[in-house]
C-alpha positions in Angstrom: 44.0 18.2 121.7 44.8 21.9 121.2 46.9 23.5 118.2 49.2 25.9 119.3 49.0 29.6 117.3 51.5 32.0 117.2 50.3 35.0 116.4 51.5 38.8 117.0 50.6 42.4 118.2 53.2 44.7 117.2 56.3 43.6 118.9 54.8 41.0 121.6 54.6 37.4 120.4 51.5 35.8 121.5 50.4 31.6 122.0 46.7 31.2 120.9 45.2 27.8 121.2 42.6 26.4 119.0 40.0 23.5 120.2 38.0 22.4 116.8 35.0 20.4 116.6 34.4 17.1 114.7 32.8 18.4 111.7 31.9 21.5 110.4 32.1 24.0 113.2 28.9 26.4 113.1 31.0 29.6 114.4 34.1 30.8 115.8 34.8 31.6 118.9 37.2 34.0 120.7 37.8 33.1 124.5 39.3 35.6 126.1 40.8 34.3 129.9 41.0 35.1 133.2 43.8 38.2 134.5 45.8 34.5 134.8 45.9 33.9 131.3 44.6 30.5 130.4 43.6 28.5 133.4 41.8 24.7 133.5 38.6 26.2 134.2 38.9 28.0 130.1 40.1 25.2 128.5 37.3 23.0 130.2 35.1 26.0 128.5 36.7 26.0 125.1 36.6 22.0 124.7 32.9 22.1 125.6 32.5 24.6 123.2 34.3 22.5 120.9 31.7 19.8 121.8 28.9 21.9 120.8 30.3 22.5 117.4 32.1 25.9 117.6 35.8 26.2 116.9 37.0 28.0 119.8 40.5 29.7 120.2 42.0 31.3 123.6 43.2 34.3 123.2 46.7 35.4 124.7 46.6 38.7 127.5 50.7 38.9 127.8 52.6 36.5 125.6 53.5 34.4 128.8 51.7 32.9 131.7 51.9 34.7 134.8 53.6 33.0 138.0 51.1 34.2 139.8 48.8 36.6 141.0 50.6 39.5 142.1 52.3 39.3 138.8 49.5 38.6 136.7 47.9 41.9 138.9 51.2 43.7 137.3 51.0 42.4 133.8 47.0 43.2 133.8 47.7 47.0 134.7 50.7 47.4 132.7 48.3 46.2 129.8 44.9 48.4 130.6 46.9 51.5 131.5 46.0 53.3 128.0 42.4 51.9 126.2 43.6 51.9 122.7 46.3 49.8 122.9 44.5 47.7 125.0 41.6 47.1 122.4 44.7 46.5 119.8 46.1 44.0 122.1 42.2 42.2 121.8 41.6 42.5 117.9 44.9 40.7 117.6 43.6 38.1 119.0 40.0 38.2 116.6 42.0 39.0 113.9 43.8 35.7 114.4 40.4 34.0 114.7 39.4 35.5 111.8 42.5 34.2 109.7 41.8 30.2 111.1 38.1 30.6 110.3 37.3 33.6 107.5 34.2 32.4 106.5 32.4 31.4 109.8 30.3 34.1 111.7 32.7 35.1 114.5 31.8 36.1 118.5 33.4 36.5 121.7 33.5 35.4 125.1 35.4 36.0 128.4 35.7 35.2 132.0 36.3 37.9 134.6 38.7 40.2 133.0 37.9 38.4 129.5 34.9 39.0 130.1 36.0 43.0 130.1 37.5 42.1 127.5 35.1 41.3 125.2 33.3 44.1 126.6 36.0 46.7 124.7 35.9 44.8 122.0 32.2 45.6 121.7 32.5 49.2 122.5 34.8 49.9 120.0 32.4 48.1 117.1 34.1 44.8 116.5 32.6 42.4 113.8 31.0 39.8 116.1 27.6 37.9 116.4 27.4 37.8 120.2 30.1 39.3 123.0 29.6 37.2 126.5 31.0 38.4 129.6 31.0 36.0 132.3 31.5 37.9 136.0 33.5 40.4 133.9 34.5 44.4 134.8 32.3 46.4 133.3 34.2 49.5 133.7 36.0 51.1 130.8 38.0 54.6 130.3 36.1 54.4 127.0 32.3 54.5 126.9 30.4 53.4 124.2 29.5 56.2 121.8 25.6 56.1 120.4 25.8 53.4 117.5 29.4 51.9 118.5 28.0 48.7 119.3 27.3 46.5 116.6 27.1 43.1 118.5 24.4 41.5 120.5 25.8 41.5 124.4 25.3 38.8 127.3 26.2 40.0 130.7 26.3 36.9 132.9 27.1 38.6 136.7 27.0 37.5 140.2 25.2 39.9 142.4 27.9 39.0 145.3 30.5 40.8 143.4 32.3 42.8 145.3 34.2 44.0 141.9 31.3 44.7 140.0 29.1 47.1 143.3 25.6 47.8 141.7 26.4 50.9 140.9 28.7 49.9 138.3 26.5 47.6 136.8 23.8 50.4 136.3 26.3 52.5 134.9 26.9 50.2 132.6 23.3 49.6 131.7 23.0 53.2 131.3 25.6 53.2 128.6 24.1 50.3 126.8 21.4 52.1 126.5 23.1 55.6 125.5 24.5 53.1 122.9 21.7 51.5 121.5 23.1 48.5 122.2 20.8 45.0 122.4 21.9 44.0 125.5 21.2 41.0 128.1 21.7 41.1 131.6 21.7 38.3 133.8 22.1 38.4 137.6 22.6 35.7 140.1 21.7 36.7 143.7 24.1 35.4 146.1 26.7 35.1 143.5 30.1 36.3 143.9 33.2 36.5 141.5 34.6 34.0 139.3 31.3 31.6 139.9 32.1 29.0 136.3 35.6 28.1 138.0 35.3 24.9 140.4 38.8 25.6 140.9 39.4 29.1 141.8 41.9 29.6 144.1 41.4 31.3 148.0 40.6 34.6 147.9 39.2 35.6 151.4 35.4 35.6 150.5 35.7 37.3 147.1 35.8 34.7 145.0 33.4 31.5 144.6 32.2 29.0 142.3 28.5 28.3 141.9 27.4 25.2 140.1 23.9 26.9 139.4 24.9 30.2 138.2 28.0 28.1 136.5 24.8 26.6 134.5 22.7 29.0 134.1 25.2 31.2 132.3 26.5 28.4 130.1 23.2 27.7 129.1 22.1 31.7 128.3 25.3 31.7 126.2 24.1 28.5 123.7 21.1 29.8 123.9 21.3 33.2 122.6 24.6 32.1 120.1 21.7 29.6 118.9 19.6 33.0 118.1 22.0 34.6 116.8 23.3 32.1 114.2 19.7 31.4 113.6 
């Protein structure tokens, strides 16, 4: 069962919820959700992280759920319009993490415009172990500046994705690399957007769930939190 968290940034009230694990948790985890807020598919991901032995908290984009996705479209762009307070809107939420778990080694993960999410938090230098993007934007207003990165990256990414064209991913890669950043890429072929959510809603044929990349990425991300946490 989930623990509700109120926490705040600035004037906007925000509802995290924590999933803890029996026992002592090896890390914290920020989950940062789809432009729908929190959806089934992320809380499946936060209990099974839970499972593993991570205490996992999803963060909060707006401070209420979207209807849905035209308004959720309008609550994303209102948000994203200017970078900084963007990123302040994100390291409210780690800072909250941070508060619920200050002694545990701390990363980040997100799904689609999480997984931008955790992205920015990246480029601007946040305090994590790992940041894990799951069929994520990888566009930014703000580049990474050489050094900025301080976190090890996993970039799971359908190939299929018509929001994420190639040439956006090797932009990205590019400015990884400009960064110095230790970076991991990996690419499904076939694969289109929002592939870990077995229930995403109809979206023409731009979104689809694929139990093998679904996997795959899942299993990258224990892995390499596994490394990281030695």
């Amino acid at each position: 069962m989930a623990e509700v968290v109120i926490y705040r940034d600035d004037k906007t009230e925000l509802t995290g919820h924590v999933y803890r694990p029996v026992g002592t948790a090896r890390a914290a985890v920020a989950i940062f959700p789809t432009i729908m807020n929190p959806t089934p598919a992320v809380v499946t991901k936060a209990e099974a992280l839970a499972k593993a032995g991570y205490l996992a908290f999803i963060c909060d984009f707006y401070g209420r759920n979207p209807h849905d996705f035209a308004e959720a479209q309008t609550l994303a762009s209102d948000l994203r319009q200017y970078a900084p307070a963007y990123r302040q809107r994100l390291a409210a939420g780690l800072a909250t993490v941070r508060k619920l778990a200050p002694d545990l080694p701390q990363a980040a993960i997100g799904f689609c415009m999480g997984g931008q999410a955790v992205l920015e938090l990246a480029r601007n230098s946040a305090d994590l172990v790992l940041a894990a993007s799951f069929h994520g934007l990888l566009n930014t207003d703000l580049p990474a500046e050489p050094g900025a990165v301080k976190t090890r990256i996993l970039v799971c990414h359908g190939d299929a994705d018509e929001l994420v064209p190639r040439e956006q991913v090797i932009q990205f890669w590019e400015e990884m690399d400009h960064s110095g950043a230790n970076w991991h890429f990996h690419s499904y072929s076939g694969v289109k957007h929002g592939f870990t959510n077995p229930n995403a809603p109809p979206n023409g044929d731009m979104v689809a769930y694929d139990p093998s990349a679904d996997r795959q990425s899942w299993s990258a991300l224990l892995s390499l939190l596994d490394e990281v946490l030695g």
